[in-house]
FIPA-830063 format. One record per residue (C-alpha): residue in three letters; x, y, z. Coordinates in steps of 0.5 Angstrom, whole numbers, plus 500, padded with zeros to 3 digits. Last residue first. Example, Ala and Ser with C-alpha at 12.3 -4.5 7.8 and 13.67 -1.06 7.14 Angstrom:
2
Ser527498514;Ala525491516;
This chain:
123
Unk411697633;Unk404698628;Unk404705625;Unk396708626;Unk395712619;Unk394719619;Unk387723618;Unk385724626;Unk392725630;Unk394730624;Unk389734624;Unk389734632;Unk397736631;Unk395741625;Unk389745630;Unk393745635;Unk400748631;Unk395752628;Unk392756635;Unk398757638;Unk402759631;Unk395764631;Unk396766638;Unk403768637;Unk401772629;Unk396776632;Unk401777638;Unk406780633;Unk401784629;Unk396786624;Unk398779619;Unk396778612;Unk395773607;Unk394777600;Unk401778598;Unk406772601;Unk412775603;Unk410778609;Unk405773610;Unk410768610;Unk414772615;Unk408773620;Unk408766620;Unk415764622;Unk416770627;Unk410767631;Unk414761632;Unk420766634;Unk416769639;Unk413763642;Unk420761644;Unk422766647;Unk417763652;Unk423758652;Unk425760661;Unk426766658;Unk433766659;Unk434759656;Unk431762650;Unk435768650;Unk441764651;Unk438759644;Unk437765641;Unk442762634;Unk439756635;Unk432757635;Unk434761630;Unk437756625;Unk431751627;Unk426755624;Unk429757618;Unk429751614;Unk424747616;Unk419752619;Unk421756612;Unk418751608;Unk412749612;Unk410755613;Unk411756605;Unk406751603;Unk402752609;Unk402760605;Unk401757598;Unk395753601;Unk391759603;Unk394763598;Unk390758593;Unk384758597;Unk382765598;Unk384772601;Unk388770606;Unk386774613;Unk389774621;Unk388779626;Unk381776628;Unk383769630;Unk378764629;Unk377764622;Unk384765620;Unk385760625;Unk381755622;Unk383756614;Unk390755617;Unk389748620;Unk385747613;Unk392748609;Unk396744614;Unk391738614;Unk391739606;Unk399739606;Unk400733611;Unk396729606;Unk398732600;Unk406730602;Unk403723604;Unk400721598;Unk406724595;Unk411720599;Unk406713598;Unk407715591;Unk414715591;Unk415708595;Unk411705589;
């Protein structure tokens, strides 16, 4: 039972995910996937690497991040885009600020799809 509640949850996270992506190649004009099925791959694959790699170089930026007073961080979340669509044939991204404002608009998107479609845990 625990295991199916878990894949539920896994798609869930994933559609929100995928629909979050497909808003912001529709609002940000540097951004294309070339159909649905790379447009699930490719939140498949952000949530991949925002999980293992991220953290790793915000750890290894740390004194550039302090130093820019964390807008380094915008950097490295829009590195992690412009990553998989480099390893992702048919999503692409025209540039680094493509890529910023796209991770801006995604995170928004995926934290207000998130509000709406999970469930309210009762404390």
């Amino acid at each position: 039972m625990l295991y199916v509640k878990n894949m539920q949850s896994f798609l869930l996270r994933l559609i929100i995910s995928s629909l979050s992506l497909a808003v912001t190649t529709y609002i940000v004009p540097g951004i294309r996937v070339d159909g649905i099925f790379t447009l699930v791959v490719a939140a498949f694959l952000l949530g991949i690497v925002n999980a293992v790699l991220r953290p790793v170089l915000i750890i290894l930026t740390f004194p550039i991040t302090i130093v820019s007073l964390g807008l380094f961080l915008l950097v490295i979340n829009g590195a992690m885009l412009a990553l998989v669509a480099a390893l992702l044939p048919g999503f692409a991204i025209r540039g680094l600020g493509s890529a910023i404002l796209g991770w801006l608009i995604l995170s928004i998107t995926s934290w207000l799809g998130s509000k709406v479609f999970t469930e309210k845990k009762e404390r």
